[in-house]
GUBATI-750017 format. One record per residue: residue number from 1; x, y, z of N, C-alpha, C in turn. Coordinates in nm, 2 decimals. Example, Ala and Ser with C-alpha at 12.3 -4.5 7.8 and 13.67 -1.06 7.14 Angstrom:
REM residues 2
(1; (1.32; -0.57; 0.78); (1.23; -0.45; 0.78); (1.32; -0.33; 0.78));
(2; (1.28; -0.22; 0.71); (1.37; -0.11; 0.71); (1.29; 0.00; 0.79));
***
This chain:
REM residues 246
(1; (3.92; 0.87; 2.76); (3.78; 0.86; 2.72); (3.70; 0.98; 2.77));
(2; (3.70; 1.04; 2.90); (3.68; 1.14; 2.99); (3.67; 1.26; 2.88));
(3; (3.83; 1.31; 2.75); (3.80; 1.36; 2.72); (3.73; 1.40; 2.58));
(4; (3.70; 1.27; 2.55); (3.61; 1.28; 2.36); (3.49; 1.15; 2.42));
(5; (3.40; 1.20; 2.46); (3.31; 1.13; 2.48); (3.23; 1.07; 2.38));
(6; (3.26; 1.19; 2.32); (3.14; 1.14; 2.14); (3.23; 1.00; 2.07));
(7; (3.32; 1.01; 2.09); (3.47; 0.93; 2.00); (3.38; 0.76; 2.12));
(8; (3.42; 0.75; 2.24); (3.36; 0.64; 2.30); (3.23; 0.61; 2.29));
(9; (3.07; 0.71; 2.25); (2.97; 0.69; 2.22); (2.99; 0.60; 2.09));
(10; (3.02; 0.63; 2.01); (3.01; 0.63; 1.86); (3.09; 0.49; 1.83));
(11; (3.24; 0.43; 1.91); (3.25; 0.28; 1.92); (3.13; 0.20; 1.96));
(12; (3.07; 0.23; 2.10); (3.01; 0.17; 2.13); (2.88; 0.14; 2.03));
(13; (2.85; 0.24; 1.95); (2.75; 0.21; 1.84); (2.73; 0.14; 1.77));
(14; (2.88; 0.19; 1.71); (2.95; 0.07; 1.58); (2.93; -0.08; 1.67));
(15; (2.97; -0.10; 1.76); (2.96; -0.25; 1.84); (2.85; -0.32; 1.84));
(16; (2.75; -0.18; 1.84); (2.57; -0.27; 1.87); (2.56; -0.30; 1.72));
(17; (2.60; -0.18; 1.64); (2.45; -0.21; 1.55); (2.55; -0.36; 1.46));
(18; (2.72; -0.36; 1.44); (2.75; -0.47; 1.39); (2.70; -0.61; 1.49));
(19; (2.66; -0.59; 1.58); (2.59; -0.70; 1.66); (2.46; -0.75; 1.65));
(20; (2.36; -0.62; 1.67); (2.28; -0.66; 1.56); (2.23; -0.67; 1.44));
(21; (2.32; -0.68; 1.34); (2.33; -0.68; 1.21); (2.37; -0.82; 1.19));
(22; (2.43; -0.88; 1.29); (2.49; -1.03; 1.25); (2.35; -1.11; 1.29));
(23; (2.30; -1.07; 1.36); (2.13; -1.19; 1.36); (2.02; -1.15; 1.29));
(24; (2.10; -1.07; 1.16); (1.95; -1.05; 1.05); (1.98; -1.10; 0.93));
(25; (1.90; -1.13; 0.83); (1.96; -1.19; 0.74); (2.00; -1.09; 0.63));
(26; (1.93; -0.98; 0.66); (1.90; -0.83; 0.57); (1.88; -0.74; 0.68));
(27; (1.99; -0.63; 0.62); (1.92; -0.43; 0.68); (1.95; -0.39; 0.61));
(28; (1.80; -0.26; 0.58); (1.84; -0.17; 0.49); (1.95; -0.06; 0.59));
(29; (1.86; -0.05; 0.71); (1.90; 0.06; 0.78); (1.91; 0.04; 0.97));
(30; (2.03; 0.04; 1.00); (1.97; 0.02; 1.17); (2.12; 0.13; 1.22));
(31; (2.02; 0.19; 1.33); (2.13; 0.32; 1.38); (2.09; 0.26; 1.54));
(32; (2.19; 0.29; 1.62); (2.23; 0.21; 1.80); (2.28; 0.37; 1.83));
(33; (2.19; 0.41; 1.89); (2.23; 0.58; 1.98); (2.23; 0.54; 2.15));
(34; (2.35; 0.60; 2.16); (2.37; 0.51; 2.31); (2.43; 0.67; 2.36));
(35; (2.35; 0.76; 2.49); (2.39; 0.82; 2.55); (2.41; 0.86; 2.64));
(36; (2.54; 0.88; 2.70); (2.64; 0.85; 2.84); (2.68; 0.97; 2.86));
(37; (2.74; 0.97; 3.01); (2.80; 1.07; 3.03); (2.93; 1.02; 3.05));
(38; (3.06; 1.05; 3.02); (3.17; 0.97; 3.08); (3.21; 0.97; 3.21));
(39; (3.15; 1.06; 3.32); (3.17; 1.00; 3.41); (3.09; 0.89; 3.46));
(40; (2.95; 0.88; 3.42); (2.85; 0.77; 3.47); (2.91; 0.65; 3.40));
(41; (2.97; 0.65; 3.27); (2.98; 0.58; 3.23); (3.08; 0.48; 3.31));
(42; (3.20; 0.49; 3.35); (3.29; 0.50; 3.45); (3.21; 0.41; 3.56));
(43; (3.10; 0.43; 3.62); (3.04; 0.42; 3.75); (2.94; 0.27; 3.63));
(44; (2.91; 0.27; 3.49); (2.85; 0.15; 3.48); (2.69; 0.22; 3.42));
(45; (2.68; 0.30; 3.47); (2.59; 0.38; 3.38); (2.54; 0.46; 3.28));
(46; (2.44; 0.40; 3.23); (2.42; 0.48; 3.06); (2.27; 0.50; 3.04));
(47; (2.24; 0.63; 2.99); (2.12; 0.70; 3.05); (2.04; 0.64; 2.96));
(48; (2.05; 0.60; 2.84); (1.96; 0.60; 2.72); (2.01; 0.47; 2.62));
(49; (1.94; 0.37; 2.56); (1.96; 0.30; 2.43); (1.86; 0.37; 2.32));
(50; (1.88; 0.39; 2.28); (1.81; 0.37; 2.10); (1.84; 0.30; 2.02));
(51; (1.70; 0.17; 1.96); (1.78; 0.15; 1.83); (1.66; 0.18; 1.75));
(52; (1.69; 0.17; 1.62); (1.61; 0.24; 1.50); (1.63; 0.15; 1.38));
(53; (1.59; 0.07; 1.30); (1.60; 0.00; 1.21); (1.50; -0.03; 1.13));
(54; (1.51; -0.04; 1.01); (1.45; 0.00; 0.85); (1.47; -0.11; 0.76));
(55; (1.37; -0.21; 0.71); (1.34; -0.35; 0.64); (1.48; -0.44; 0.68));
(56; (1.45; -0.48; 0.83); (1.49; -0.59; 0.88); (1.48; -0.72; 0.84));
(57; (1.52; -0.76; 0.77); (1.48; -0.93; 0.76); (1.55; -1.02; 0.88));
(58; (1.42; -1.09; 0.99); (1.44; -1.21; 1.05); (1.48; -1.33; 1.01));
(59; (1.45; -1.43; 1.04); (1.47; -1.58; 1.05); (1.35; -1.62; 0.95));
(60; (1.33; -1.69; 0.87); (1.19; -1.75; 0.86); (1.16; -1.66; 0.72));
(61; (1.24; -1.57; 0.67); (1.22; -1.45; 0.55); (1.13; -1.30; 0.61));
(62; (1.11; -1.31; 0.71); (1.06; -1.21; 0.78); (1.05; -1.07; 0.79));
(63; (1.03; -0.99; 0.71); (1.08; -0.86; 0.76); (0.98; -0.75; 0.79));
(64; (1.06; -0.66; 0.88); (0.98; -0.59; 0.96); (1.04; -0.45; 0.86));
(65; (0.88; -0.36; 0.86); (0.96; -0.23; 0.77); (1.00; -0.14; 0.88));
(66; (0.97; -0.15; 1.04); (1.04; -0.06; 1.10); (1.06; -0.13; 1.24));
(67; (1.17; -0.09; 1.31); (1.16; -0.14; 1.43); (1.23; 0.01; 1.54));
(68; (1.17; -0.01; 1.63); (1.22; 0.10; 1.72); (1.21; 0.07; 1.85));
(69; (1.34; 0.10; 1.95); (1.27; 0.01; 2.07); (1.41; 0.16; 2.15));
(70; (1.35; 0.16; 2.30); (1.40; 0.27; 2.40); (1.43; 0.18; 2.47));
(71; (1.56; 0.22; 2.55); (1.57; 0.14; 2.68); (1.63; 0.28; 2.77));
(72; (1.56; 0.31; 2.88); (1.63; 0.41; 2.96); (1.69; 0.33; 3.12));
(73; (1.80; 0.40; 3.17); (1.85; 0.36; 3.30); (1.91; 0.22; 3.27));
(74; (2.03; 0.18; 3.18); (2.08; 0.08; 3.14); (2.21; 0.01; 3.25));
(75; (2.25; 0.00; 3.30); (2.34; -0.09; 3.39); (2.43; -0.18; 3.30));
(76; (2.57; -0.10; 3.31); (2.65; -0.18; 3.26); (2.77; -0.22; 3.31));
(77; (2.85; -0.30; 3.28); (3.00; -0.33; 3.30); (3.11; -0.26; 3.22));
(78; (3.14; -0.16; 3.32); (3.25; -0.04; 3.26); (3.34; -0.06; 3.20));
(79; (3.43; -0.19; 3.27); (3.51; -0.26; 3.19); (3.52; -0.29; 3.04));
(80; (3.35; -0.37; 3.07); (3.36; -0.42; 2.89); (3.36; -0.30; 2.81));
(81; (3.37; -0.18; 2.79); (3.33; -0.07; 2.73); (3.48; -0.01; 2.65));
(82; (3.61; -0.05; 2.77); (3.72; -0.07; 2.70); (3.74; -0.16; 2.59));
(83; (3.65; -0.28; 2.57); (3.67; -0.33; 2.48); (3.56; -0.32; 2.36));
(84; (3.48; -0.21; 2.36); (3.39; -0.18; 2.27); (3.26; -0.29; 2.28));
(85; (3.22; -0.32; 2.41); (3.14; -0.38; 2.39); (3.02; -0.34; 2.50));
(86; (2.90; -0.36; 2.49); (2.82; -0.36; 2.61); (2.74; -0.46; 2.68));
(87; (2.81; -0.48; 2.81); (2.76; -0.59; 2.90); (2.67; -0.55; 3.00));
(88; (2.53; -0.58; 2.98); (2.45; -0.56; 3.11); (2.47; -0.63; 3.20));
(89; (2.48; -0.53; 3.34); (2.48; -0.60; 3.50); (2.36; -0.65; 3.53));
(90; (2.24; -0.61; 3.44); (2.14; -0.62; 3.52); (2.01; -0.67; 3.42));
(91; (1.91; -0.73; 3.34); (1.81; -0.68; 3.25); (1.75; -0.54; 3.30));
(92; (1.72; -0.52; 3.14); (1.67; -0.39; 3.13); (1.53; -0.40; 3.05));
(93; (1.40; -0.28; 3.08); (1.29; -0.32; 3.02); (1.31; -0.24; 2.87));
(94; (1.26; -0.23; 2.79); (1.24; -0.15; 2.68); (1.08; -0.12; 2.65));
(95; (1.07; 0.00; 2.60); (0.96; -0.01; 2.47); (1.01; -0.04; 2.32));
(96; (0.91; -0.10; 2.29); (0.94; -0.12; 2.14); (0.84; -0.13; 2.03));
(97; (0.85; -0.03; 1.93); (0.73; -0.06; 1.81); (0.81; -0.12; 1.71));
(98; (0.68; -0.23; 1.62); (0.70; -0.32; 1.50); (0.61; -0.28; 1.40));
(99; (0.67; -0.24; 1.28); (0.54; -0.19; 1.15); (0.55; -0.33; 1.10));
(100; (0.47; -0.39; 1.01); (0.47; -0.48; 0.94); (0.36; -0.44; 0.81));
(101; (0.43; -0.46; 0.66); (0.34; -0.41; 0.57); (0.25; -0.52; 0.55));
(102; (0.18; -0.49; 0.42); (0.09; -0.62; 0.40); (0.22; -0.65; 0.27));
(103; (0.29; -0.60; 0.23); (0.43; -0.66; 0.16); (0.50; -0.76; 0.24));
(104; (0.53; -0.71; 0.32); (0.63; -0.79; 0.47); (0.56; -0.95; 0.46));
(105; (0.45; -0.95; 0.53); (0.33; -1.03; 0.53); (0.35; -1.16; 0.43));
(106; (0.33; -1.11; 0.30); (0.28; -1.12; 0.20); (0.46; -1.25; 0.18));
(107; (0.54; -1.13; 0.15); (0.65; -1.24; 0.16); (0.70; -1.36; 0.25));
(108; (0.68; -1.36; 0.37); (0.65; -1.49; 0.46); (0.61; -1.56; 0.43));
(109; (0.47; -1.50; 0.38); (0.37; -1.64; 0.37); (0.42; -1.75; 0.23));
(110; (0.45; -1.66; 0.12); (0.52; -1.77; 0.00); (0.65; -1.76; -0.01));
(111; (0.72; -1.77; 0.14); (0.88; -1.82; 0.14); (0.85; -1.95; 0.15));
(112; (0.98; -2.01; 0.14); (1.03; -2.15; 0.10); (0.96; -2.25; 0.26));
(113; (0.99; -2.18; 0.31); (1.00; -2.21; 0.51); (0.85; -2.24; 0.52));
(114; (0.76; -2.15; 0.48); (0.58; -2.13; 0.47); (0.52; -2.21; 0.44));
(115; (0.59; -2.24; 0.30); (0.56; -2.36; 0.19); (0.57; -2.49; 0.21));
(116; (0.71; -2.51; 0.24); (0.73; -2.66; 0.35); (0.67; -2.68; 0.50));
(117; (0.59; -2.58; 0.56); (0.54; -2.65; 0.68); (0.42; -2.64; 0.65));
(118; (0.31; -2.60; 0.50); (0.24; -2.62; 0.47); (0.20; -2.78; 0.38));
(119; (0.31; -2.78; 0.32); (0.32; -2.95; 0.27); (0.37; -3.03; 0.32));
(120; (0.37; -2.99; 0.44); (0.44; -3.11; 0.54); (0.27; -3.19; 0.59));
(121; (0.21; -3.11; 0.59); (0.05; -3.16; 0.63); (-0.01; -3.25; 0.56));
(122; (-0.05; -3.34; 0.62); (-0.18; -3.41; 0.52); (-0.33; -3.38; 0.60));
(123; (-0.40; -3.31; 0.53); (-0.55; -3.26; 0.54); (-0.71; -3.34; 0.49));
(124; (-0.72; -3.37; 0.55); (-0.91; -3.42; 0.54); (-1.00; -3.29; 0.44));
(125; (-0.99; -3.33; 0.30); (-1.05; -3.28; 0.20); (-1.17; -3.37; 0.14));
(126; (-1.28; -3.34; 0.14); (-1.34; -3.45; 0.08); (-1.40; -3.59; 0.16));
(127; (-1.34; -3.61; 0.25); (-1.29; -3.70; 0.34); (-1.19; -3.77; 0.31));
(128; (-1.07; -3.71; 0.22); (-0.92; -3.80; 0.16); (-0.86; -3.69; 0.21));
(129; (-0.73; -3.81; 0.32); (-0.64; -3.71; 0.31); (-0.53; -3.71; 0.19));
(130; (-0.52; -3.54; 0.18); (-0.47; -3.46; 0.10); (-0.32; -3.43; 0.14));
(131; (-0.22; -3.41; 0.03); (-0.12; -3.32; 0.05); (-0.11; -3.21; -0.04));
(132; (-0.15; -3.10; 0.05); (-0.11; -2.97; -0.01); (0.00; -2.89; -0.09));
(133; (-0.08; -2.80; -0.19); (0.13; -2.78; -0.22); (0.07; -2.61; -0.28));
(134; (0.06; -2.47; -0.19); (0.01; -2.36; -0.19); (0.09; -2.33; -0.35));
(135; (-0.02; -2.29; -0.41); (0.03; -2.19; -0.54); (0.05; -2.05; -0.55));
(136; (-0.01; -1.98; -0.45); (0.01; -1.80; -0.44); (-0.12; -1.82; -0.29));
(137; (-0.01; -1.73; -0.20); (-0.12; -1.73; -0.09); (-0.11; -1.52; -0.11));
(138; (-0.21; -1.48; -0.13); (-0.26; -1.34; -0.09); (-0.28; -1.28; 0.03));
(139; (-0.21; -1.21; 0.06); (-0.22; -1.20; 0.25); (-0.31; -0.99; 0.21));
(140; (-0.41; -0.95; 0.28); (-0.39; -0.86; 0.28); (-0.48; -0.78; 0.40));
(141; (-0.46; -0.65; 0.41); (-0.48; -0.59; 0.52); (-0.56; -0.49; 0.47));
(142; (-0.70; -0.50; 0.48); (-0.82; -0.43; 0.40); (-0.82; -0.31; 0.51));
(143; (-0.84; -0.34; 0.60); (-0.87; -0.18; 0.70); (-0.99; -0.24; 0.78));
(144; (-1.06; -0.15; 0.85); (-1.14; -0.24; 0.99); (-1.09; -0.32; 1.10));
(145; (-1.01; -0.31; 1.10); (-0.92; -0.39; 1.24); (-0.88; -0.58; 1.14));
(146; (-0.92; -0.58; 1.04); (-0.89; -0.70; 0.98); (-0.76; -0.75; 0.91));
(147; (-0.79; -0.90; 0.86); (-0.68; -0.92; 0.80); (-0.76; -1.03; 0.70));
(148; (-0.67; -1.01; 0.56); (-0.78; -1.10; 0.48); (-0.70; -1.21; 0.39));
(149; (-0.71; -1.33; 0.36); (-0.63; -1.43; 0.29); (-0.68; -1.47; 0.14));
(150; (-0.63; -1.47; 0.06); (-0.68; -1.51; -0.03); (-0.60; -1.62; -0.09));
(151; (-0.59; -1.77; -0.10); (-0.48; -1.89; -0.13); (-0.56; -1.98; -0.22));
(152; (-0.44; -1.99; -0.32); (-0.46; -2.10; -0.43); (-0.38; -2.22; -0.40));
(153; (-0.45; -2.33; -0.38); (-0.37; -2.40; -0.35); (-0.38; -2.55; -0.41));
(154; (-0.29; -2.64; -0.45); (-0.32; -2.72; -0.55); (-0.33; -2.86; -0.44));
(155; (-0.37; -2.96; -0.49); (-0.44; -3.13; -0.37); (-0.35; -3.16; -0.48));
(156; (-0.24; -3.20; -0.42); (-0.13; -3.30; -0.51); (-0.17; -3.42; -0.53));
(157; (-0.28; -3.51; -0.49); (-0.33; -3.61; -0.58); (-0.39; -3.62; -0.66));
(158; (-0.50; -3.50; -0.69); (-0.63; -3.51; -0.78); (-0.56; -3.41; -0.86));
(159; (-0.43; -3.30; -0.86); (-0.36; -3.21; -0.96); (-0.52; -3.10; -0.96));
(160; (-0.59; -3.08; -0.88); (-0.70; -3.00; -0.86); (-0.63; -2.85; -0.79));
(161; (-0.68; -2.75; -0.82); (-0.65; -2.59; -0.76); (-0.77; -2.60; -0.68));
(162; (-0.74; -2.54; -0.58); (-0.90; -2.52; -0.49); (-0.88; -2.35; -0.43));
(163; (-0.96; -2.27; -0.43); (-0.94; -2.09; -0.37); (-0.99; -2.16; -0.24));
(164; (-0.93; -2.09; -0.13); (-0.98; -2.07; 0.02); (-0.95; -1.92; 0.02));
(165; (-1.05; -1.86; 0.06); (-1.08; -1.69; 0.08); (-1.11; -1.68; 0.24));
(166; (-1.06; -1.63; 0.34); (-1.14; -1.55; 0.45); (-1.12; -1.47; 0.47));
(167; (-1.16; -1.38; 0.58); (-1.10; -1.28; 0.65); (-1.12; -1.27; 0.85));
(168; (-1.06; -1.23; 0.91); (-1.04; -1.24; 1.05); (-0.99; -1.10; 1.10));
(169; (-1.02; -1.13; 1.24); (-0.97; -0.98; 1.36); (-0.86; -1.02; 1.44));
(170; (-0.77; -1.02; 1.41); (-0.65; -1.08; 1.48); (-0.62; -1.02; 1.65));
(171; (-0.61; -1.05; 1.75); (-0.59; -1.03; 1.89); (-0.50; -1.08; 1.95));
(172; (-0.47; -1.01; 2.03); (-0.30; -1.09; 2.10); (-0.35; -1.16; 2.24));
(173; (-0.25; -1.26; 2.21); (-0.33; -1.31; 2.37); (-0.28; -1.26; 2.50));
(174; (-0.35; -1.39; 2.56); (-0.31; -1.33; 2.77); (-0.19; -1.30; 2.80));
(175; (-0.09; -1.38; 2.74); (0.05; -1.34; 2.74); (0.14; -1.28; 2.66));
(176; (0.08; -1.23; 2.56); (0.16; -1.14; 2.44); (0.20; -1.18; 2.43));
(177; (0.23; -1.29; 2.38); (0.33; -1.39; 2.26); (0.31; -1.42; 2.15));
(178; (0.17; -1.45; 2.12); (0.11; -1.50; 2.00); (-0.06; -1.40; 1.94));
(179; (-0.06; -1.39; 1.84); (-0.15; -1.37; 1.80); (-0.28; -1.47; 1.74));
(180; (-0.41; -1.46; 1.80); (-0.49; -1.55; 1.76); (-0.60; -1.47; 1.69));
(181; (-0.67; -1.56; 1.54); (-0.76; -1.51; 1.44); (-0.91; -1.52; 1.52));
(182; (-0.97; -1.42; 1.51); (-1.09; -1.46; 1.52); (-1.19; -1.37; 1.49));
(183; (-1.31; -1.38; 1.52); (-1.46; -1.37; 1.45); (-1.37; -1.38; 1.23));
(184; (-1.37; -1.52; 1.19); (-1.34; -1.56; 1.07); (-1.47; -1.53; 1.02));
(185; (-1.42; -1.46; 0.92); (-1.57; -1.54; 0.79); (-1.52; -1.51; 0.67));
(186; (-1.60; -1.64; 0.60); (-1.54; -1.71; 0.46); (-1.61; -1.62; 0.33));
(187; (-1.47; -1.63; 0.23); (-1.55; -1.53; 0.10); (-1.62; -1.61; 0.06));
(188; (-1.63; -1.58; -0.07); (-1.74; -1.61; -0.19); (-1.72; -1.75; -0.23));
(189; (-1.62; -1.80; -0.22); (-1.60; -1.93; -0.24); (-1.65; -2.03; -0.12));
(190; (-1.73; -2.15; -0.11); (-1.76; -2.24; -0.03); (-1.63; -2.29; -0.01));
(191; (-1.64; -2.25; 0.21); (-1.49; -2.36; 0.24); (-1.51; -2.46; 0.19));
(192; (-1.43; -2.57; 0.15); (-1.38; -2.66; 0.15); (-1.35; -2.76; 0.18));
(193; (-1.25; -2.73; 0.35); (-1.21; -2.81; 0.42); (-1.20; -2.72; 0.53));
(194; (-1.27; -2.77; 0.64); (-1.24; -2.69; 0.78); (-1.03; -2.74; 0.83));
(195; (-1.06; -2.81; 0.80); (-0.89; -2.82; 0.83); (-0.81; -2.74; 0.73));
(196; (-0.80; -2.75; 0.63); (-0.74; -2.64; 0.55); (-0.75; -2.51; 0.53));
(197; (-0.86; -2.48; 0.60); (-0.90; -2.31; 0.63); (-0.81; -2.30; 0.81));
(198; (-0.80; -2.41; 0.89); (-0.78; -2.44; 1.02); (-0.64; -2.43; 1.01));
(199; (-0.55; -2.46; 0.88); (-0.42; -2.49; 0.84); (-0.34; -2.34; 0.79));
(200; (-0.44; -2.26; 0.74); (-0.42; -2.14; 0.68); (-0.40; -2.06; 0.80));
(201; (-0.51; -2.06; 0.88); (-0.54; -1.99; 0.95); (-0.42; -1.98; 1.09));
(202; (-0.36; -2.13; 1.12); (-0.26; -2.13; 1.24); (-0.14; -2.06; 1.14));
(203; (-0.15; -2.10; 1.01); (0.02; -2.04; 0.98); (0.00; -1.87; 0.98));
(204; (-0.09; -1.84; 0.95); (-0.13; -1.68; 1.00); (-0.09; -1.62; 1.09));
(205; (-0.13; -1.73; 1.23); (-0.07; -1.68; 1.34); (0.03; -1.70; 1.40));
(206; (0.13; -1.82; 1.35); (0.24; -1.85; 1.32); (0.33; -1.72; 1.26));
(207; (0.32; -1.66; 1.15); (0.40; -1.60; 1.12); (0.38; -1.48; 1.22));
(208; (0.26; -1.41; 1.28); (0.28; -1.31; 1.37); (0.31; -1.34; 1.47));
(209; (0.35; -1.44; 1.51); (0.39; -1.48; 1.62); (0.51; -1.40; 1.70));
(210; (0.50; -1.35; 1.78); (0.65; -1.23; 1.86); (0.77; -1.30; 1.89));
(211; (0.73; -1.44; 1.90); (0.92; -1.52; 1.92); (0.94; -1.47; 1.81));
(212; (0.90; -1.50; 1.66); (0.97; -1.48; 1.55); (1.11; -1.33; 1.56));
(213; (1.00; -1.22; 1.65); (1.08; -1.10; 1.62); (1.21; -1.11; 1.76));
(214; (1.23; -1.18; 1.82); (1.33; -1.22; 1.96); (1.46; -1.22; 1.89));
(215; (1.50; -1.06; 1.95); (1.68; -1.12; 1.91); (1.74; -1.23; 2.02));
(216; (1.87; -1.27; 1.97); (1.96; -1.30; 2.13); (1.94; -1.19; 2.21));
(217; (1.89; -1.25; 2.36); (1.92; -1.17; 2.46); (1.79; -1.07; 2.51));
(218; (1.69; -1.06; 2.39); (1.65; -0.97; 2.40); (1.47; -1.06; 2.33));
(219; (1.36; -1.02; 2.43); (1.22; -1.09; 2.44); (1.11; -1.01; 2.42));
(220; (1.03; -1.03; 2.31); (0.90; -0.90; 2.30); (0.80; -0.98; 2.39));
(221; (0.70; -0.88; 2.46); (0.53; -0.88; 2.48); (0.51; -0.79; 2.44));
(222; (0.37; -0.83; 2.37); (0.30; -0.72; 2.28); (0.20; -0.70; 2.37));
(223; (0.19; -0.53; 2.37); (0.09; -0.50; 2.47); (-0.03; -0.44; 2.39));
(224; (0.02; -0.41; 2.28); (-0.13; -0.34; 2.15); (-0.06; -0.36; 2.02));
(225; (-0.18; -0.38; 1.97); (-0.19; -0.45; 1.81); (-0.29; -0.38; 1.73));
(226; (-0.21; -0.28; 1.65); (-0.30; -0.20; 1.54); (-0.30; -0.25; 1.40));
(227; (-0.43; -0.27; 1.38); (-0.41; -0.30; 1.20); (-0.48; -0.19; 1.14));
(228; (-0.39; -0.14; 1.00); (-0.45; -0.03; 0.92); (-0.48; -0.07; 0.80));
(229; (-0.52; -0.02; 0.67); (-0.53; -0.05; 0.55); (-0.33; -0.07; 0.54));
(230; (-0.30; -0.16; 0.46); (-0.13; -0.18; 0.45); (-0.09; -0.18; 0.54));
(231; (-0.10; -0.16; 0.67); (0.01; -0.21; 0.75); (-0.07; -0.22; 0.89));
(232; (0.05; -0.31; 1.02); (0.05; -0.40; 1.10); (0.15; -0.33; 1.19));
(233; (0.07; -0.25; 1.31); (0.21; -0.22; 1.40); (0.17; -0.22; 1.53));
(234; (0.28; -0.33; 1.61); (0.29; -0.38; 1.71); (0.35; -0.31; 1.83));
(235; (0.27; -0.24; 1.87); (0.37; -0.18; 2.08); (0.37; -0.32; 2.12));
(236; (0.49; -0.30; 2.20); (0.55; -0.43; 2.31); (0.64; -0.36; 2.41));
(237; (0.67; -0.46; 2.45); (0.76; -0.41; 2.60); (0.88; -0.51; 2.61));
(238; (0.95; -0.47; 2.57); (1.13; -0.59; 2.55); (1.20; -0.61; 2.67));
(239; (1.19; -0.71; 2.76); (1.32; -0.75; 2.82); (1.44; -0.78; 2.77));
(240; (1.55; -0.69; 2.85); (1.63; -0.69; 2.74); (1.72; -0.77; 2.85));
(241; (1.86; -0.85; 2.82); (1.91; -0.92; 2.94); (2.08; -0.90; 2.85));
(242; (2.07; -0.87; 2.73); (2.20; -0.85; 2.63); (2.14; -0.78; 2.53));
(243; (2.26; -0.66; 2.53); (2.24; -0.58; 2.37); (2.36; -0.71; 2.30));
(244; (2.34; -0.74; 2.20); (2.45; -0.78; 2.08); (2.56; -0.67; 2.04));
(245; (2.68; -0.73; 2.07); (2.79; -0.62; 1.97); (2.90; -0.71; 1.91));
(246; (2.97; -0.65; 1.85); (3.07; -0.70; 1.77); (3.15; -0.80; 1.81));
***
């Protein structure tokens, strides 16, 4: 190994990225740059992770258009390395950025998964409760630090369509985990139903939610949250406790 180091980098790569490739449901693109010295390597030491990956689909229909995360001063089991794998002795922290388009978004929200924990609800409309059944939810990302919804959604007993329109400033909270909406205000259309804007508004922060983006092994806190016109990108800070390999 001592004397083709690149030959041992380049397994070890193939190991990560087929590891993380098995907990996505879709990649277009993911590259695992892992750089060692062979003798550190020997001793358990590996200076550098990179990974780099391009329209990931998560759990839930999820996908992220970019993901990129550093791990430097990695601690490993030298051992496992004969068998093409990498085992941390130790967790390790990471940086990591998340782009999210207002396409990404957009597809979430009218997946199958979105749809069913939205008609799983029954909502105070009118004063009847209602079961919901979304006909096109519009997710988009106007620019000003916002985020704006536009949903058609049909009251399966009265066969009535009703628009709910807002828009919101999304913030991460005390613990980087979740993202919460706020200073709301409603379009042109009169809400409704404060619960069905209240319904819209949790699956919002549902889907940004940072467990969603948690491989095995590996845990985001979001430490800043940029919103642009089209897109959503997340700095965080990854404990990492396992890279995934083959």
């Amino acid at each position: 190994m001592a004397d083709s180091p690149g030959l041992g980098e380049q397994a070890l790569n193939k190991a990560a990225e087929i590891g993380l490739s098995s907990q996505l449901d879709e990649v277009e693109n993911l590259d695992v740059n892992i750089k060692t010295d062979p003798l550190k390597l020997v001793q358990g030491e590996v200076e550098a992770v990179t990974i780099e990956g391009e329209g990931l689909v998560m759990q839930k229909d999820l996908r992220m258009e970019e993901l990129e995360m550093q791990m430097t001063s990695v601690a490993i089991n030298p051992l496992s390395v004969a068998f093409g794998k990498i085992e941390l002795t130790k967790p390790t922290e990471a940086k990591a950025q998340v782009v999210l388009t207002e396409a990404d978004i957009n597809r979430a929200f009218n997946s199958e998964y979105v749809r069913s924990q939205l008609q799983s609800q029954k909502i105070h409309i009118n004063e009847q409760l209602m079961t919901i059944d979304p006909q096109h939810i519009d997710f988009r990302l106007p620019g000003d630090g916002k985020v704006a919804l536009n949903a058609s959604i049909k009251l399966v007993e009265t066969g009535e369509n009703q628009q709910v329109a807002f828009s919101a400033v999304p913030r991460i909270s005390a613990n980087g985990k979740t993202v919460a909406l706020e200073n709301v205000e409603y379009g042109e259309s009169q809400e409704i139903s404060p619960e069905l804007t209240k319904a819209l508004i949790d699956e919002t922060s549902e889907i940004l939610n940072l467990s969603n983006f948690d491989l095995e092994g590996m845990s985001l806190q979001v430490k800043q949250l940029k919103v642009e016109v089209g897109k959503l990108t997340l700095q965080a800070e990854a404990y990492v406790e396992k890279i995934p390999s083959a």
